[in-house]
BAGU-607041 format. One record per residue (C-alpha): residue in one letter; x, y, z. Coordinates in steps of 0.001 Angstrom, whole numbers, plus 524288, in hexadecimal, padded with zeros to 5 digits. Layout:
REM BAGU-607041
AXYZ ...
REM end
This chain:
REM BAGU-607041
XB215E4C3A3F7F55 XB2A1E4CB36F7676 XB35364C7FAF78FD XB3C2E4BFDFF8721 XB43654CC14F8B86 XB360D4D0A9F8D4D XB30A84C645F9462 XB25CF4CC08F9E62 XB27014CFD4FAC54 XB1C534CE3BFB6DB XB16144DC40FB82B XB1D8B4E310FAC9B XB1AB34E750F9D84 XB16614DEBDF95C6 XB14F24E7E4F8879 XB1EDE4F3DFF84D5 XB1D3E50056F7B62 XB2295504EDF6EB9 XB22BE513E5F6C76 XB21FD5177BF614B XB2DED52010F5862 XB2CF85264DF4D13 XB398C52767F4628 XB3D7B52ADAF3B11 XB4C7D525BBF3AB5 XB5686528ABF2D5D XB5F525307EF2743 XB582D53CA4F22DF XB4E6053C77F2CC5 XB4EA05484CF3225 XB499154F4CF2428 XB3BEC54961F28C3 XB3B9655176F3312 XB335B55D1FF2ED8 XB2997552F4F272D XB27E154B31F328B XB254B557DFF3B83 XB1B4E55A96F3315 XB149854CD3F3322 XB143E54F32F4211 XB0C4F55BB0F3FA2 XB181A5646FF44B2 XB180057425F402D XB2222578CFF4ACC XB2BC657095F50B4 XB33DC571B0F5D22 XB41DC56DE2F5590 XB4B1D56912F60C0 XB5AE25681DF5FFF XB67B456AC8F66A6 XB6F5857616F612B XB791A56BF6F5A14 XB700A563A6F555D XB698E570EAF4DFC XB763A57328F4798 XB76E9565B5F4259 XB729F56319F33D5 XB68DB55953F382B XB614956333F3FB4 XB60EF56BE4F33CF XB5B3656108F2CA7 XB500B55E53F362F XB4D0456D2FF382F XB4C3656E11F2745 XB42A056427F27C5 XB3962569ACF30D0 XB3AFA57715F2B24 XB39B1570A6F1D62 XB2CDA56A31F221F XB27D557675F2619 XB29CB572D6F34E8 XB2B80580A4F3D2C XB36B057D78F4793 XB3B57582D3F563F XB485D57F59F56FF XB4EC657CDEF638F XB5BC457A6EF63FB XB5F6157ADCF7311 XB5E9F56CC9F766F XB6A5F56758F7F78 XB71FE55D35F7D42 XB6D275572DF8B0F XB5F5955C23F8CDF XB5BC45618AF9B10 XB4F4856598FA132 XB522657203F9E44 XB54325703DF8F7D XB4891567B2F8E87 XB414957374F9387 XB47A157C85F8B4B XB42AB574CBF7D51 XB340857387F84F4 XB327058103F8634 XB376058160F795F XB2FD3579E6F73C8 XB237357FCFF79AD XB26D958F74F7637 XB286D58929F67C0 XB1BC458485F6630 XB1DB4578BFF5FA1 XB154856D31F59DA XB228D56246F5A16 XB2ECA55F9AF5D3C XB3A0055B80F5438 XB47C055836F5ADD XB551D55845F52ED XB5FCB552F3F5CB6 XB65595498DF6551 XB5BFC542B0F70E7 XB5D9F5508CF7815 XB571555506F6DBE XB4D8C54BCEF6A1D XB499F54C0CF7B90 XB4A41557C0F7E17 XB3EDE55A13F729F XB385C54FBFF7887 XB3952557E1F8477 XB34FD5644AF7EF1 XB2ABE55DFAF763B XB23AE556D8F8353 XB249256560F8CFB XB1EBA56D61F813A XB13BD562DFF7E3B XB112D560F1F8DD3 XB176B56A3BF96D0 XB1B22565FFFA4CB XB26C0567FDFADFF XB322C56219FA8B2 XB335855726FB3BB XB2506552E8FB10D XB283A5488AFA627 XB358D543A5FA9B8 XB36F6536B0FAD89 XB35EF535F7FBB86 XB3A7D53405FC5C7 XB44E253F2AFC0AE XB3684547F8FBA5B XB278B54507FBC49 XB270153B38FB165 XB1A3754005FAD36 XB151A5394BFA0C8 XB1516541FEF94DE XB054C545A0F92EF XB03F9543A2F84E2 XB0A35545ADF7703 XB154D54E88F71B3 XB15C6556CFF65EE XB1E6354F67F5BD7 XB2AC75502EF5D69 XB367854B99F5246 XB42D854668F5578 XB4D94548FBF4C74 XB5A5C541A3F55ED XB68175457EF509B XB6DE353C08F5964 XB6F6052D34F59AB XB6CB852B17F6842 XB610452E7FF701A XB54A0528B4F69BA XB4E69533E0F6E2E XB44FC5359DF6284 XB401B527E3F6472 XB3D5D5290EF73C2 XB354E53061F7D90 XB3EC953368F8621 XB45AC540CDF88FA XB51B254318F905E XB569C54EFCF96A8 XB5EED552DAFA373 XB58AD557B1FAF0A XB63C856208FB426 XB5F045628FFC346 XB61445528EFC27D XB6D95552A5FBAAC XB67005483FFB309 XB5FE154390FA6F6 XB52B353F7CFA8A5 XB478D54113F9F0C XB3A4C53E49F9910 XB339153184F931F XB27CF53105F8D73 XB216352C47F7FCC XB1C6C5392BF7BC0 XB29A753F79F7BAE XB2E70533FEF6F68 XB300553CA5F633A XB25F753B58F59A8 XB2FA853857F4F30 XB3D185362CF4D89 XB45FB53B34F411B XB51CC5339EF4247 XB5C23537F7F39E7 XB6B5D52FE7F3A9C XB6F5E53B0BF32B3 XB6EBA54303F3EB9 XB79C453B34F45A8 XB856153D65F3C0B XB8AAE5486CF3FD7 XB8B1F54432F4E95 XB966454283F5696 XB9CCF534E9F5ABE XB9B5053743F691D XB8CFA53D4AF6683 XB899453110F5EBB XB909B52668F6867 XB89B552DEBF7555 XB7B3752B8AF6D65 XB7DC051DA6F66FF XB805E51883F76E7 XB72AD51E87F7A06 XB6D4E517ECF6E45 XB748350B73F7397 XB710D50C34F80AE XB634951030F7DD0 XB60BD50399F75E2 XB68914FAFFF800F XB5FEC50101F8CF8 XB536D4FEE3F85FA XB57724F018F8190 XB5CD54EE56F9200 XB51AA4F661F9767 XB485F4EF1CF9FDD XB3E5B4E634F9796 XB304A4EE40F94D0 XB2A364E101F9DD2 XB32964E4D6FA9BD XB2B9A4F10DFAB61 XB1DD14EFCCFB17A XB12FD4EFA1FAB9A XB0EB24FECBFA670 XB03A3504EFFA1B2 XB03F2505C1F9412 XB04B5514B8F92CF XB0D8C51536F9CB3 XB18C650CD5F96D2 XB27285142FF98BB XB2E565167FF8E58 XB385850E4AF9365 XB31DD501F0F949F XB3C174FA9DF9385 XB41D94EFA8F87EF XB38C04EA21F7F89 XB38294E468F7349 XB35394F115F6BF7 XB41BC4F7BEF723E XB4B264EC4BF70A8 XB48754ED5BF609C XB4ED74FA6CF6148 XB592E4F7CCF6A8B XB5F184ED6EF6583 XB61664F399F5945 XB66324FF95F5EDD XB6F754F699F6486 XB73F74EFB9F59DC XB751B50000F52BD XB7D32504AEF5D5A XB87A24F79CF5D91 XB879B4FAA1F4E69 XB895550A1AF4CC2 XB8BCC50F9BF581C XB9ADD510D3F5899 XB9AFB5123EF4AF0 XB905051CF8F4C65 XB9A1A5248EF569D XBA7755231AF4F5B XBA2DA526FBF4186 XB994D53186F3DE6 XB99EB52D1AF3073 XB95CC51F25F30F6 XB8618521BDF2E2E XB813651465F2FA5 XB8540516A8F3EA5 XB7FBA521A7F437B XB730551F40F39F8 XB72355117CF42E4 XB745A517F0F4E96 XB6B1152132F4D5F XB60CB515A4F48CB XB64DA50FE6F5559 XB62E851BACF5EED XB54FD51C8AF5749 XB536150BA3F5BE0 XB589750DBFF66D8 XB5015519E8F6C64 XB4413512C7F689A XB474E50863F709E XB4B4A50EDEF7C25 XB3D3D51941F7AFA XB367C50C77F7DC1 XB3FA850440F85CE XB479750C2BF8D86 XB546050E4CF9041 XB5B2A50C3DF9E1A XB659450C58FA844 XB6FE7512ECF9FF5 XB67BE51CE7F9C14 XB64A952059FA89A XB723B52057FACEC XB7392527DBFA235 XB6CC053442FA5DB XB746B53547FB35F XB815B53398FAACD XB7D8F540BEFA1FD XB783C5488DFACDD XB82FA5481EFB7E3 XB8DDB54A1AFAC20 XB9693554F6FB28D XBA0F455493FA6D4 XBA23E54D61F9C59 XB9FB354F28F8D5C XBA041546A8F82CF XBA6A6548F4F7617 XB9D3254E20F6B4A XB94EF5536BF7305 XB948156335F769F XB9E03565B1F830E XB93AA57112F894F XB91ED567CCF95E1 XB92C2559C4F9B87 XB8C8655092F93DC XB8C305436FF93A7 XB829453E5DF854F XB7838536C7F8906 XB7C9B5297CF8145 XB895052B4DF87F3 XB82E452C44F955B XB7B7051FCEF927D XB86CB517E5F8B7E XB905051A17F969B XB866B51327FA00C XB80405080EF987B XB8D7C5003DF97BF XB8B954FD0BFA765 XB7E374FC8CFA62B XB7C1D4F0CDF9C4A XB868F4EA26FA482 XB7DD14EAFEFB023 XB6FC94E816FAA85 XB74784DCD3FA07A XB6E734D238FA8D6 XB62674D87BFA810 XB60DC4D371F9A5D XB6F284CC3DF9669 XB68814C965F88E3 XB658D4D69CF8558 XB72664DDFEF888A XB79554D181F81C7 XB72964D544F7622 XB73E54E3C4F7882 XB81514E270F7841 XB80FC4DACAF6B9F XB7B874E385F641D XB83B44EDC4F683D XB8FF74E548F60A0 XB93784DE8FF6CAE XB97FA4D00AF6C8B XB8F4A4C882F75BF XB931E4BC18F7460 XB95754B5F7F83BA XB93FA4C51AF8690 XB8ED54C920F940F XB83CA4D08DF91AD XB88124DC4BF9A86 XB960B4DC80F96BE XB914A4DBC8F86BE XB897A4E6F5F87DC XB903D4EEEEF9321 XB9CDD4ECC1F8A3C XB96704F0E3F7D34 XB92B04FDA1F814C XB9F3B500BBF8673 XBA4DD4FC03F79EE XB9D8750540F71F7 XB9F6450E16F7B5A XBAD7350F5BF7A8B XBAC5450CE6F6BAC XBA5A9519D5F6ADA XBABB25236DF7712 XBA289521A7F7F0A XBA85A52684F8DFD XBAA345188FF954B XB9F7A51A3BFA04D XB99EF52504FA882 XBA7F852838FAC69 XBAB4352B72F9F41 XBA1EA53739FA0FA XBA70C53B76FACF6 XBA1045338DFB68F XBA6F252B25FC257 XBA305523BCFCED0 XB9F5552FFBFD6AA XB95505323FFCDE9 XB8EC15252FFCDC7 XB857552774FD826 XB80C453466FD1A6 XB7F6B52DFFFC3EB XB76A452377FC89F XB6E7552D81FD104 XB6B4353519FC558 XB682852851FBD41 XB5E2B52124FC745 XB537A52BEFFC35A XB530752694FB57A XB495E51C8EFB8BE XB42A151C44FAD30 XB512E5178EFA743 XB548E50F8CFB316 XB469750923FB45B XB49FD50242FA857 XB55994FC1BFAA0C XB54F14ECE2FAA70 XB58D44EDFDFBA34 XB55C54F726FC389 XB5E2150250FC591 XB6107508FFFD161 XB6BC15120DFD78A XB7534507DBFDB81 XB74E450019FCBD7 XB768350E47FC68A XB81F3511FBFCE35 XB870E50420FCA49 XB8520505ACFBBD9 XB896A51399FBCF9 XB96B650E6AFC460 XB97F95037CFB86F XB962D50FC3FAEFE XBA2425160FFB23D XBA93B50EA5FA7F1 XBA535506C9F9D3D XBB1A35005CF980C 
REM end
C-alpha cells in the first residue's frame, strides 16, 4: 500500500501509470530548439503560432534556431485564440499540403492543441468526430504513433506540452469538447520563463488559476483504486490521484500560494513568473496522468454559451471568456461542495495555497482561498461576473453533463440536479 488515501476498493485498480515527459525547462531554452529538431531526425517542420505570438521576440528566437540548425520551416500563423473544429481542420490540411516530417508549436495551449490536432489528422486521417471523447465524438482510440512534435509554450497556464489532451470548440454544440489520448503528448517540451515577461497581468492571472485549479482537481479527483479494474493498455488518462500525481500537485500548490499574485501585479519581479511557469509545467504533468474534474467541466459550458463579455488584456474581436478564468470562477463552489469527500486533502490544499488552517473547515479554507486570490488578482467574482445569471443555469449545466470524461472523475457523482446546484452557488464567490 502506498500510501492510506489509496487504500483498495473491492473490484477497482490496484496499480496506476506514469507517462512519460520530456522537458527541457530554463531560461534560454528555446535556443535548443533547432538542435533538438535535429536529434528527432526533423528536415521540414510544420511551425505553429498565433499571429501575435509571431510578432513576439520569443518566436523570433525559436524560428533562428531552427533556421540556424538547418531545419526548413512551414509557418502557420492562423491559429485562434479559442480553437474550433473548423480551425483544427484548417492547420490539418495544413499540415498535410506541407509535407512535413514534425511538428514544432510556439504559443499558448491553443497553440500547443491545436498542433496536437493537426499533427494526429495528418499522421491518421479520419472524420473529425472519430477521436473525440465520446459521448460528444466516437472516441475512437488513436491507432498508433505521431511524428514528433516540440512544444515551445509562451504561456504559464495550460500544461499543454506535458499532456495528451487537446481542446477545441465544437460550433454546432456551442461547446468545448476535445481529444485524449497518449499519442497526442508532445515528444518534448522547451520551456522557456523568459517567454512570460512581456505578458499582461490579466493574461498571466487568467493562466496561473488554470495552473491552480489543474493541480487542485488532480489532488481532489477520484483515487486511481475507485475506478475498476482496467486492462492495462486501456488505462485513461485520467485515472484519477495517485501518488505520482500528488508529487506534482502539491508543489504546484505551494508555487501558486507563493507567486501567483505577485506574478499578476508585477511583470518585473522574475522569480514569479519563472515559478509560475515551473508550476504550470508540475502542474500539467500531474493533471496528463490524474485528471482534472468538475470545474473543468463546468468550465467548457462557461466559455461556450459566453454571449458578451471580454476580459481585459485580451483582444476585444468577440466574447470571450479565458479558459483559467472559466475554471477559477467555478472551483470556489465546487471545493465547498466535494470537501467531505476527502476533508484532509482540501485542508491541506488550502494550506499550501497561504491559507491559515488552524480549526479551519476544510470547505470554507479552501472555498475562501480561492476567492481570496481571486479578488487579489481581478478575477470577475463568479459566473455572473461574466455575464451570466439564474436563467441561464439550466443551460450551463446542460452543456456541462457531456463532459464525462471530466465529470467521471470527480470524487462524487455528478448529475444534472448537483450541476445546476454548483452552477447556482457559482454566481458569486465573495
Amino acid at each position: 500500500m502506498v500510501c492510506c488515501h489509496y487504500a483498495p476498493v473491492e473490484g477497482g485498480e490496484s496499480a496506476f501509470s506514469v507517462d512519460r515527459n520530456a522537458v527541457t525547462f530554463g531560461r534560454g531554452a528555446l535556443e535548443e530548439l533547432g538542435p533538438w529538431a535535429r536529434a528527432l531526425g526533423l528536415s521540414r517542420v510544420a511551425l505553429l503560432t498565433d499571429r501575435r505570438v509571431a510578432a513576439l521576440e520569443p518566436f523570433g528566437r525559436g524560428l533562428s534556431s531552427l533556421r540556424g540548425a538547418g531545419v526548413d520551416v512551414a509557418l502557420y500563423d492562423q491559429v485562434e485564440i479559442e480553437p474550433t473544429d473548423r480551425s483544427f481542420q484548417a492547420a490539418a490540411k495544413f499540415a498535410v499540403d506541407a509535407k512535413v516530417d514534425g511538428f514544432v508549436s510556439i504559443g499558448g495551449g491553443s497553440v500547443i492543441d491545436t498542433t496536437k490536432a493537426a499533427n494526429l489528422y495528418a499522421t491518421h486521417p479520419a472524420e473529425l468526430l472519430a477521436y473525440v471523447n465520446a459521448p460528444v465524438g466516437d472516441g475512437r482510440p488513436v491507432p498508433g504513433p505521431l511524428r514528433p512534435h516540440i512544444a515551445c509554450p509562451t504561456t504559464s497556464g495550460t500544461g499543454s506540452e506535458c499532456t495528451g489532451i487537446a481542446i477545441f470548440d465544437l460550433l454546432a454544440m456551442k461547446a468545448k469538447t476535445g481529444i485524449a489520448h497518449r499519442h497526442l503528448i508532445p515528444t518534448r517540451a522547451l520551456i522557456d520563463p523568459e517567454t512570460t515577461e512581456t505578458l499582461p497581468g490579466p493574461v498571466v492571472a487568467a493562466s496561473g488559476f488554470d495552473v491552480l485549479s489543474h493541480a487542485l482537481e488532480s489532488f481532489t479527483a477520484r483515487p486511481f483504486t475507485a475506478r475498476s479494474g482496467t486492462q492495462a493498455l486501456s488505462r485513461p488518462l485520467s485515472q484519477g490521484a495517485n501518488p505520482w500525481s500528488d508529487l506534482g500537485c502539491r508543489e504546484a500548490l505551494r508555487l501558486c500560494g507563493r507567486y501567483l499574485v505577485r506574478a499578476v501585479e508585477d511583470a518585473s519581479d522574475r522569480e514569479a513568473r519563472e515559478g509560475m511557469m515551473w508550476a504550470a509545467t508540475l502542474a500539467g504533468i500531474a493533471f496528463g496522468n490524474a485528471g482534472v474534474h468538475v470545474p473543468h467541466g463546468m468550465s467548457y459550458a462557461v466559455a461556450g454559451l459566453v454571449s458578451s463579455f471580454t476580459p481585459d488584456g485580451y483582444p476585444q474581436e468577440a466574447p470571450l471568456v479565458p479558459h483559467g478564468m472559466s475554471v477559477i470562477v467555478n472551483a470556489p463552489a465546487v471545493f465547498r461542495r466535494f470537501a467531505t469527500t476527502s476533508p484532509e486533502r482540501h485542508l491541506e490544499a488550502a494550506g499550501l495555497l497561504g491559507a491559515d488552517v488552524r480549526d479551519a473547515d476544510p470547505g470554507d479554507a479552501i472555498s475562501g482561498r480561492i476567492a481570496e486570490l481571486m479578488e487579489a488578482t481581478g478575477m470577475p467574482n463568479g459566473i455572473s461576473g461574466v455575464g451570466y445569471g439564474r436563467s441561464d443555469l439550466a443551460a450551463l449545466a446542460e452543456g456541462t453533463i457531456v463532459q464525462r470524461r471530466l465529470l467521471d472523475n470527480a470524487p462524487l457523482p455528478v448529475d444534472r440536479e448537483l450541476l445546476a446546484e454548483l452552477f447556482a452557488s457559482s454566481l458569486t464567490c465573495w
